[in-house]
C-alpha positions in Angstrom: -67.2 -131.6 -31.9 -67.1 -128.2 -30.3 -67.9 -129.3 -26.9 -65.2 -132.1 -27.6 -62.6 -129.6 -27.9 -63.8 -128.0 -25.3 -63.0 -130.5 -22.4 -59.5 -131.6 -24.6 -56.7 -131.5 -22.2 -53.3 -131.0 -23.8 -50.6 -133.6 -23.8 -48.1 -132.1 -21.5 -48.4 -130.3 -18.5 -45.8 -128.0 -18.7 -47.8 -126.3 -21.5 -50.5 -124.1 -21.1 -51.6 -123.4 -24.4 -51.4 -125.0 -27.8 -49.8 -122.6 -30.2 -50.8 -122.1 -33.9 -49.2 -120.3 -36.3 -50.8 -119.1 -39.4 -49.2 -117.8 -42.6 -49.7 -117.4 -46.3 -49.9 -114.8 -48.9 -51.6 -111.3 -48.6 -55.5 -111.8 -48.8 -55.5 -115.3 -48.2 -57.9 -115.0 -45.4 -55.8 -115.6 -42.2 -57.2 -112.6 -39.9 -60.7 -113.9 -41.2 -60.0 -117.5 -40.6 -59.1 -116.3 -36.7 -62.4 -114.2 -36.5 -64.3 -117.1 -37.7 -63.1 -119.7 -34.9 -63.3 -117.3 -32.0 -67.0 -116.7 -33.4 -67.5 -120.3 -33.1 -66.2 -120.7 -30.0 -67.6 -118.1 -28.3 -70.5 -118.0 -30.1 -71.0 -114.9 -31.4 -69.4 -112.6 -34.6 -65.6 -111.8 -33.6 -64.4 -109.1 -35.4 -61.4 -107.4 -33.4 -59.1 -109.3 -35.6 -59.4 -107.1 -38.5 -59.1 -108.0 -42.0 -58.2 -106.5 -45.0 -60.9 -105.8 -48.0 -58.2 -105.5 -50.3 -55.4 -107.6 -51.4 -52.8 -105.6 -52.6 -50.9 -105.3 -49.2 -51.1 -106.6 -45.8 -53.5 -105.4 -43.1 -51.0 -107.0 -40.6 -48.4 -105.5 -39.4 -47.8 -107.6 -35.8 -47.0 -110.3 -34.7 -50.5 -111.2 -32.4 -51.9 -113.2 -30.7 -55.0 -114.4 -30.2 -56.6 -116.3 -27.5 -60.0 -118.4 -27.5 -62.6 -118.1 -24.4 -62.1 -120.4 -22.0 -60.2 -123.6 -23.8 -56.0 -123.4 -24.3 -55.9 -122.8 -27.9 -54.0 -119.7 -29.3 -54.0 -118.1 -32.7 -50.9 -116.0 -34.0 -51.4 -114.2 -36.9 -48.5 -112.5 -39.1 -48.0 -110.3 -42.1 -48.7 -111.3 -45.4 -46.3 -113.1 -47.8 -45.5 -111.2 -50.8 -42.8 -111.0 -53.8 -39.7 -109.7 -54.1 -36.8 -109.6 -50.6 -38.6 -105.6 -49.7 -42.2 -106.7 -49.3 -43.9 -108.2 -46.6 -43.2 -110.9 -43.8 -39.5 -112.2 -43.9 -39.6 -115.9 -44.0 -36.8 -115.8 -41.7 -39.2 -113.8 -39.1 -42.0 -116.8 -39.3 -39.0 -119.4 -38.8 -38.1 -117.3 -35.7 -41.7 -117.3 -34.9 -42.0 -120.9 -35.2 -38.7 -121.3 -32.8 -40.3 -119.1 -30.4 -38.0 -116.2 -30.7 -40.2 -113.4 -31.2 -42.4 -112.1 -28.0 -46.5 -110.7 -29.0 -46.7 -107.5 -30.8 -43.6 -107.5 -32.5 -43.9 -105.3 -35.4 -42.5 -106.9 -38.8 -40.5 -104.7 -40.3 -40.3 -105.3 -44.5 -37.1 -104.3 -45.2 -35.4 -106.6 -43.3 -36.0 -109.4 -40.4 -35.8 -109.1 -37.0 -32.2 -108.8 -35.1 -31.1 -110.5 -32.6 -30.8 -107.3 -30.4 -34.6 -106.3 -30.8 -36.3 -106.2 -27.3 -39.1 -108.4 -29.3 -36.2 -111.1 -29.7 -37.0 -114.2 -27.1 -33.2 -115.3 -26.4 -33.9 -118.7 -24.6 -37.5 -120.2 -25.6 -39.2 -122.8 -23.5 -42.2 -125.1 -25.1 -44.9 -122.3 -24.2 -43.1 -120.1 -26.5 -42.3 -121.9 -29.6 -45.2 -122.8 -31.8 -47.0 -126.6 -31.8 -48.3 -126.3 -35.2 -47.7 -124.4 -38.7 -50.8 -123.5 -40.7 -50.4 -122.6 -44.3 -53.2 -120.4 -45.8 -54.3 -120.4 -49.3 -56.8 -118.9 -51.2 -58.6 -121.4 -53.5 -59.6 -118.9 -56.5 -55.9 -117.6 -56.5 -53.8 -120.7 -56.0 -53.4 -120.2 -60.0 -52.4 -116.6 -60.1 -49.8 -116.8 -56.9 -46.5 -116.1 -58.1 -43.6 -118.7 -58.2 -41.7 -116.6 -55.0 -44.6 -116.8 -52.9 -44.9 -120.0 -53.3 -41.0 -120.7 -52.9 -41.2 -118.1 -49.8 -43.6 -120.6 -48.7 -42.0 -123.8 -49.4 -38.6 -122.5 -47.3 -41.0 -122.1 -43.9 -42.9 -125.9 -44.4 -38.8 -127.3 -44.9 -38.0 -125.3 -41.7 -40.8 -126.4 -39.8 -40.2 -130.1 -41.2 -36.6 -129.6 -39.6 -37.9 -128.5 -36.6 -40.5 -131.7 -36.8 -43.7 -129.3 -36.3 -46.6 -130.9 -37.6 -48.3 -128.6 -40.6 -51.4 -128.0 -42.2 -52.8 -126.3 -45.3 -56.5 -124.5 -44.8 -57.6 -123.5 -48.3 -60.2 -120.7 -48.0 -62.6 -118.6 -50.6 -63.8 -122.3 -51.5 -67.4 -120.4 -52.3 -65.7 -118.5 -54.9 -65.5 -119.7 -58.5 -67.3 -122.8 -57.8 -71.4 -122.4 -58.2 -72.4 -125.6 -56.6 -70.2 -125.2 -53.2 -71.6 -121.3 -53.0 -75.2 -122.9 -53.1 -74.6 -125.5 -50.5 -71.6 -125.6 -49.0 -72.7 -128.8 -47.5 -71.7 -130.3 -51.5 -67.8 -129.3 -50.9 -66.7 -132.7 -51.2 -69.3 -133.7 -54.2 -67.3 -131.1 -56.0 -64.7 -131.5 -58.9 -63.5 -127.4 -58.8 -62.4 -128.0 -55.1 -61.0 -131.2 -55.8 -59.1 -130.0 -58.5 -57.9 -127.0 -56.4 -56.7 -129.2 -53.7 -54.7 -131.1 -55.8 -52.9 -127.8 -57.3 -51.9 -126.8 -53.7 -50.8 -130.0 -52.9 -48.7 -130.3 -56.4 -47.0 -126.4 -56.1 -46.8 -126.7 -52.2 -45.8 -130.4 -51.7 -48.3 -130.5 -49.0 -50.3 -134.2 -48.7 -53.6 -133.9 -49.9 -55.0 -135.3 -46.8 -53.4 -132.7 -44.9 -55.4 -129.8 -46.9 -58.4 -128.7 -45.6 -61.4 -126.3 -47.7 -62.7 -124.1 -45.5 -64.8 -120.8 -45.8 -64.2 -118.0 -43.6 -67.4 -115.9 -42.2 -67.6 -112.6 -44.3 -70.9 -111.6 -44.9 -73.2 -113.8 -42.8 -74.6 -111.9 -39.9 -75.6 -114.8 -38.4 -74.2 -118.7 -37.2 -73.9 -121.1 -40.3 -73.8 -124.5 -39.2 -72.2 -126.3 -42.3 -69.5 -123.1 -42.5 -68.9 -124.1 -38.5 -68.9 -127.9 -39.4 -66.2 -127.1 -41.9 -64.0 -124.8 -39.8 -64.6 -127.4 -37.0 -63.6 -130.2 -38.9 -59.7 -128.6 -40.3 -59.6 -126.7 -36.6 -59.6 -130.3 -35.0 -57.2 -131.5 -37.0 -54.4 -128.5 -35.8 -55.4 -129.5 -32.2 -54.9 -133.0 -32.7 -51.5 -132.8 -34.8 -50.3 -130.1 -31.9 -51.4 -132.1 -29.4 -49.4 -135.6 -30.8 -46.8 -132.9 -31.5 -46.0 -132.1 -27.9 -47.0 -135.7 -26.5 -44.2 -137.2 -28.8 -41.6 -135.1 -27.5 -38.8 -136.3 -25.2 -35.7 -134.4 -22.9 -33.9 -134.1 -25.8 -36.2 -132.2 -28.0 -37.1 -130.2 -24.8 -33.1 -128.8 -24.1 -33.1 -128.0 -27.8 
């Protein structure tokens, strides 16, 4: 699958890169979900993309980008979603982002989204800024406990994205946690009624299709390559490139003045 991916070409040529944008609540594993693909790819433990051990507020204060080695896939990672209008990312900042409005290393500011006037602001945004697919992140052992304006905070960028006719996909990490027989083999994730269940309840307080949700477990304390954990990352990684891909090949003139 890897090497696959590897020799993909993208669907337009005026792009050089396809352009994925993850988001979710603090703690839900996005910075980890970045390490763990670059460490597949380039086969060895990434770890510049730092992650937070705790999940009481976000380790991310940028907007950044990540690249992989040698295939035109990039990664942009964002502050966490939290409650309440004073607390992390603005949902109006990752609809921005989406657009292709805000430039790399933009830092998000809590208290309010970004103007118009900031030098991070991208006034007229070709393809190669704007974003090819949204990635929501959610935590499987949490889905329970995430608060109803999360989830609404969430649920304005999907109808936003929707609008804006970018493909989206739902990663559902921590799928080791709370569920014995997946932590012994993670090889059993689809034999198991706990991650079935929890795919459902994202689906249900999300709206997102249950065939676009994807388990996954991130690369934490393994020192060394896992090949199911890679097999499972692999499988939900293909599926961004592929929607991204159709994304971009099904756009026309129109959509590109826009």
């Amino acid at each position: 699958m890897i090497s696959y991916l590897k020799t993909l070409r993208i669907s337009r040529e005026d792009v050089r890169e396809l352009r994925f944008l993850l988001h979710g609540p603090v703690g839900a594993g996005k910075s980890s979900i970045i390490n763990t693909v670059k460490s597949i790819f380039e086969g060895h433990q990434f770890i510049n993309c730092l992650a937070a051990a705790e999940v009481t507020k976000s380790f991310t204060v940028k907007f950044k980008k990540f690249s992989l080695e040698n295939v035109p896939f990039a990664m942009y990672d964002v502050m966490g979603l939290e409650d309440g209008d004073t607390k992390g990312v603005h949902t109006e900042d990752i609809i921005n982002a989406l657009k292709g409005h805000i430039a790399d290393n933009y830092e998000f500011n809590p208290a309010s989204a970004m103007d118009t006037k900031n030098r991070y602001y991208i006034h007229n945004p070709t393809l190669n800024d704007r974003m090819h697919c949204l990635v929501s992140v959610i935590p499987a052992d949490r889905i329970s406990l995430m608060n109803d304006d999360t989830i609404q905070k969430m649920k304005v960028i999907r109808a936003a994205a929707s609008k804006l006719e970018i493909p989206q996909v739902l990663f559902m990490t921590r799928v080791d946690q709370g569920c014995k027989l997946t932590q012994n083999d993670l090889g059993k994730i689809y034999q198991s009624k706990k991650i079935r269940d929890k795919v459902m309840e994202c689906s249900n307080r999300l709206g997102v299709p249950v065939r676009c949700i994807f388990p996954v477990k991130n690369y934490s304390e393994e020192n060394k390559s896992d090949e199911k954990l890679n097999c499972l990352m692999l499988e939900a990684f293909s599926q961004i490139v592929h929607s991204a891909n159709d994304y971009l090949a099904g756009l026309n003139e129109e959509h590109d003045m826009e």
